[in-house]
C-alpha positions as CSV (number, residue, x, y, z in Angstrom):
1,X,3.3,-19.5,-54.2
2,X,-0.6,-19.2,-53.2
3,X,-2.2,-16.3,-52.1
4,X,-5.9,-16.8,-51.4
5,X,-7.7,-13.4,-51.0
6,X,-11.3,-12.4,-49.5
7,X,-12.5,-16.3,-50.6
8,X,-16.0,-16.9,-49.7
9,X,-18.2,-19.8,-50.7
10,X,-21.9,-21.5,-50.0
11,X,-23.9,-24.1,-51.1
12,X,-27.1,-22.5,-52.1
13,X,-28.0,-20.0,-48.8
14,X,-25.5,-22.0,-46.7
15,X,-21.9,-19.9,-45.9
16,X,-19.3,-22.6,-46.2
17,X,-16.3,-20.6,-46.2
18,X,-16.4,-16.7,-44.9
19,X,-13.5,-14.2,-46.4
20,X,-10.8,-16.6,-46.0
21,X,-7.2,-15.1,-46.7
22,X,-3.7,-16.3,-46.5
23,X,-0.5,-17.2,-48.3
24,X,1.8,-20.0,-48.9
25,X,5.4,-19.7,-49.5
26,X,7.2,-22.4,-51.7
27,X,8.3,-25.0,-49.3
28,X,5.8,-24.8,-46.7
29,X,4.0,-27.3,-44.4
30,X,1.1,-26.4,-43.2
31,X,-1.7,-27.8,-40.8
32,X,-5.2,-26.8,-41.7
33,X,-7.2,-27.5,-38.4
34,X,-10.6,-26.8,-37.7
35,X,-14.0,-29.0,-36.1
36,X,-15.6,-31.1,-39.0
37,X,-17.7,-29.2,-40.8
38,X,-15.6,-25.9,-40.4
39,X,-14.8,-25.7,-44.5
40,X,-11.2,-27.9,-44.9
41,X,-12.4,-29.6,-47.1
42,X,-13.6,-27.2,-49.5
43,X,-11.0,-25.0,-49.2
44,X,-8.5,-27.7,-50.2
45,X,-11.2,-28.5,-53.2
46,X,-11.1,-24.8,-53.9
47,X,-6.8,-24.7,-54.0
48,X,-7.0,-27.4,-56.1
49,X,-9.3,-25.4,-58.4
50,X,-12.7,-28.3,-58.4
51,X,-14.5,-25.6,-56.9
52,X,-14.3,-22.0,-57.5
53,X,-15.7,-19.3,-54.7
54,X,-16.3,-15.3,-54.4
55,X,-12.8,-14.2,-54.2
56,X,-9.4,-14.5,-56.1
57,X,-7.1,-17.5,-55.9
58,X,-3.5,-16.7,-56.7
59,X,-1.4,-20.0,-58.4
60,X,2.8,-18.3,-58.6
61,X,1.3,-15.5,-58.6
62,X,-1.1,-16.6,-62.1
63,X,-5.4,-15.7,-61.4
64,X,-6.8,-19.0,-60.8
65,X,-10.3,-19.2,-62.9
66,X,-12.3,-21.9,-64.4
67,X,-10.7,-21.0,-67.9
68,X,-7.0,-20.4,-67.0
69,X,-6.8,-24.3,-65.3
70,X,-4.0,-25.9,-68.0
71,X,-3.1,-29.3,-67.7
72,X,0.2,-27.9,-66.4
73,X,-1.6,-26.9,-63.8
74,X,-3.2,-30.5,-62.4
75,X,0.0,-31.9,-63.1
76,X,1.5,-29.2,-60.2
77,X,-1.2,-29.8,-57.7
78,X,-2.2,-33.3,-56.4
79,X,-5.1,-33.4,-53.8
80,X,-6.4,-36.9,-51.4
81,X,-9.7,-36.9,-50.7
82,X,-10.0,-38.5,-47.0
83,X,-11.5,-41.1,-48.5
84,X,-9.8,-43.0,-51.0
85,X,-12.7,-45.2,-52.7
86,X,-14.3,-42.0,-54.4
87,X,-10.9,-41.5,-56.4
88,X,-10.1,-45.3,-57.2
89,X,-11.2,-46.6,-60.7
90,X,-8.7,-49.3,-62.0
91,X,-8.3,-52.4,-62.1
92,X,-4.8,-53.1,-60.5
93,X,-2.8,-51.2,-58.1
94,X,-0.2,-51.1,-60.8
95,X,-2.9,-49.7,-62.9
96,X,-3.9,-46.9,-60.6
97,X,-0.5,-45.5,-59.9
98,X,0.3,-45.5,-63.5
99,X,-2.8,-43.9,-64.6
100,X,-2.0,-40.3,-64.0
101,X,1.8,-41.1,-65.9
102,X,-0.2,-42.6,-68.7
103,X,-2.5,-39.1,-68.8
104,X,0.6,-36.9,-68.8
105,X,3.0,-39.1,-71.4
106,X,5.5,-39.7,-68.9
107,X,7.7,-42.3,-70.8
108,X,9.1,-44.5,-68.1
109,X,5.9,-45.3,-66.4
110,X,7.5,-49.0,-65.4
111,X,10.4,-47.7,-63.6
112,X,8.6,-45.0,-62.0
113,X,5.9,-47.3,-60.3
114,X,8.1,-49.7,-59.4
115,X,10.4,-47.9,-57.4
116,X,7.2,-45.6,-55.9
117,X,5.6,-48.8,-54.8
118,X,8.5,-49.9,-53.7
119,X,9.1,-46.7,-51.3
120,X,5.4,-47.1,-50.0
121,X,5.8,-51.2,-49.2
122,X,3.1,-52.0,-52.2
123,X,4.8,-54.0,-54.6
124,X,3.3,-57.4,-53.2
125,X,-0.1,-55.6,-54.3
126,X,0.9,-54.1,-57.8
127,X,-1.5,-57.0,-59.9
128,X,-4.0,-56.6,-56.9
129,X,-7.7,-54.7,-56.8
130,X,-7.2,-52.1,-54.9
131,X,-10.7,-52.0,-53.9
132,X,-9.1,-54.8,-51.8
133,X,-6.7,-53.5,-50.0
134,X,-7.2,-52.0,-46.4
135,X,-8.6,-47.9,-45.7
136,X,-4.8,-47.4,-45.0
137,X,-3.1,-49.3,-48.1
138,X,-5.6,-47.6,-50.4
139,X,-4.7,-44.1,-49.2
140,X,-1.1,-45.2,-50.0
141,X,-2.1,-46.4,-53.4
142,X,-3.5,-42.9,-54.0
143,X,-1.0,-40.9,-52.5
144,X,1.7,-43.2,-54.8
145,X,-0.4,-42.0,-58.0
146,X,-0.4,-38.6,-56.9
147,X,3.4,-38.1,-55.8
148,X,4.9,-40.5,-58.7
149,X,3.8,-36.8,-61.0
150,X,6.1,-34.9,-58.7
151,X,3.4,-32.3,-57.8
152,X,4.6,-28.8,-56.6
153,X,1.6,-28.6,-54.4
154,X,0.5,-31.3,-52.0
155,X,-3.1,-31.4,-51.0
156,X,-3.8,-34.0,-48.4
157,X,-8.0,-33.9,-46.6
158,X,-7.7,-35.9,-43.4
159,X,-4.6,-38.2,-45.0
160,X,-4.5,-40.6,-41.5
161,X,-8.0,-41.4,-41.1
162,X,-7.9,-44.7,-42.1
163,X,-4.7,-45.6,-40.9
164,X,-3.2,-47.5,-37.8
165,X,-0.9,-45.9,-35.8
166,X,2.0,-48.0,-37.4
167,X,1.5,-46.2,-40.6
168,X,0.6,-43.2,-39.3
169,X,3.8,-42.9,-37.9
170,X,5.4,-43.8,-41.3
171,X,3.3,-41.2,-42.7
172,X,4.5,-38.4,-40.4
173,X,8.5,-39.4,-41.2
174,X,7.2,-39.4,-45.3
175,X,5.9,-35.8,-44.5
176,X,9.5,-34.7,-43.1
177,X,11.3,-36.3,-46.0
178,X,8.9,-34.6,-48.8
179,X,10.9,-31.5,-50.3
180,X,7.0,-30.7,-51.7
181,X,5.0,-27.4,-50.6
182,X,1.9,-29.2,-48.4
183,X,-1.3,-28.3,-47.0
184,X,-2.8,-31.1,-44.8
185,X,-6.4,-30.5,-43.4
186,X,-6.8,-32.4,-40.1
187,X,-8.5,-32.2,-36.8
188,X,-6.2,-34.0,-34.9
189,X,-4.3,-31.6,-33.3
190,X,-1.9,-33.9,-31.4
191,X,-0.8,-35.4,-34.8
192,X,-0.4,-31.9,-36.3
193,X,2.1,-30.8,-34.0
194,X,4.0,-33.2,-36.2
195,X,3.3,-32.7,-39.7
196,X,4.1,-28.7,-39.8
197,X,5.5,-26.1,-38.7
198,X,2.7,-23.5,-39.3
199,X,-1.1,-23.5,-38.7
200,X,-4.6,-22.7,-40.2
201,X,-7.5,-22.8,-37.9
202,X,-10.7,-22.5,-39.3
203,X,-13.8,-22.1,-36.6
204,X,-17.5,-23.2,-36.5
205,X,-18.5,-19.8,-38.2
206,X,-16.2,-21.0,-41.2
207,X,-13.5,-18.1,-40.9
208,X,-9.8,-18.4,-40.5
209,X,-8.8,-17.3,-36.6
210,X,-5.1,-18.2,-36.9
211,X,-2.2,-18.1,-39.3
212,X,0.8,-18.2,-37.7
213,X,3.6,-20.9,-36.1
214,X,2.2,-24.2,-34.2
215,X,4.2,-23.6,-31.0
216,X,2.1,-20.1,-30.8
217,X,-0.8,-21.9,-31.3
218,X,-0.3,-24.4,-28.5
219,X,0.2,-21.6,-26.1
220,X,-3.1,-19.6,-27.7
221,X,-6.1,-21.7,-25.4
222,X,-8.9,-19.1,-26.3
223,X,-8.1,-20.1,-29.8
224,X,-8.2,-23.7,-29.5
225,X,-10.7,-23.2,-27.6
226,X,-12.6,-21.6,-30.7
227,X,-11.9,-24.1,-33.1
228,X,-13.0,-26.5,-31.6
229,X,-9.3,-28.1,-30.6
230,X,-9.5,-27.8,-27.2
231,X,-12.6,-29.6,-25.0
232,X,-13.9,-29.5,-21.5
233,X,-15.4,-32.6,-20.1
234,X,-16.4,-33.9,-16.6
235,X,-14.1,-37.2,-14.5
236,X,-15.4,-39.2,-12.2
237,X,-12.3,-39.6,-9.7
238,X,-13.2,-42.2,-6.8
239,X,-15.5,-40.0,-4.9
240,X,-15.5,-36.8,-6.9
241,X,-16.0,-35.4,-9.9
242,X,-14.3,-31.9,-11.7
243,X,-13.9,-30.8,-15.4
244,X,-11.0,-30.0,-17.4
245,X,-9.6,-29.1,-20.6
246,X,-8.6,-31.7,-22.9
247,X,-6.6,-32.1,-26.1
248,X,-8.2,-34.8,-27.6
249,X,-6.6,-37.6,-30.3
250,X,-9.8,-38.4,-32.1
């Protein structure tokens, strides 16, 4: 379903993402994992065709380019931004979930987010700002506009930062339910163990060093090690100290 091949990209002199290759089959979860400032993000922005790179981007097995991007085409592939106040523009919740049915002529926009809101525990916020609502609730509210399309291709940048652990633990069980080919970018490696079944790490030097099952990675410490998933630190225990490896929930 996507095939990224020899994908480079920079911002003026500085290399952002190195040669990056790798498919997706159609049904796929994956975990994109790497240290902040390792390139998830743009490489989601890149899959999701807002940025375009030195390499080729395959969409079911279509060329993705600046001129062959069809409304077809944003309808199939939703992305969340990690943070949810750079996407939010209406006035109501109602409003926001609605807006993308609206865009696409989706005839029964009522019914659709009523029973989305509904799913996602916002209907007591439908006639609310959403600017109000909490980090957590507006991610919800975003991911409700996004799913109530029926994308094809899930895109989700660091989708439980802002959340407690209350709803990030409904989040994970919303993951499992999805039937909806996923790529979620995180750096949480403890929570990623539980949101797919394969991984992509992505190191400090912006180049893929793993595509392959979770469990293997788990097993793999040089590679954690390399991207930045795995951290030594010093313990003060009573009267000594000694350093270990860590897995850290950041």
């Amino acid at each position: 379903m996507i095939k990224l091949e020899n994908m480079s990209y920079q911002y003026e002199d500085k290399i952002v993402l190195d040669n990056i290759s790798f498919d997706i089959q159609k049904g796929e979860k994956i975990v994109l994992l790497g240290n902040n400032g390792s390139g998830k993000s743009t490489l989601l922005r890149i899959l999701s065709a807002l940025y375009f790179g030195e390499g080729h981007y395959y969409y079911k097995n279509n060329l993705v380019t600046q001129k062959s991007v069809t409304k077809s085409f944003r309808k199939e592939e939703g992305i969340l931004f990690q943070n949810p106040d750079t996407m939010i523009f209406n006035p109501t919740v109602f409003d926001e979930i609605a807006f993308g049915l609206r865009e696409f002529d989706i005839s029964d926009i009522n019914d659709r987010v009523k029973q989305i809101a509904e799913k996602f525990f916002l209907t007591k916020y439908l006639e609310d700002s959403p600017l109000k609502l909490s980090g957590g609730e507006k991610q919800k509210v975003m991911l409700c506009a996004i799913l109530a399309l029926e994308p094809e291709f899930l895109l989700l940048d660091e989708p439980t930062a802002n959340m407690d652990p209350k709803t990030t633990g409904w989040f994970v069980d919303l993951i499992h339910e999805m039937q909806i080919t996923t790529l979620i970018s995180t750096h949480n490696i403890s929570i990623a163990y539980e949101m797919g079944d394969k991984a992509l790490v992505l190191n400090d030097k912006h180049q893929i060093i793993f595509d392959g099952e979770i469990e293997k990675l788990m097993s793999d410490r040089q590679t954690l090690i390399e991207g930045n998933l795995l951290h030594i630190h010093q313990h003060q225990h009573k009267d000594f100290n000694h350093s270990h490896y860590h897995m850290h929930n950041f």
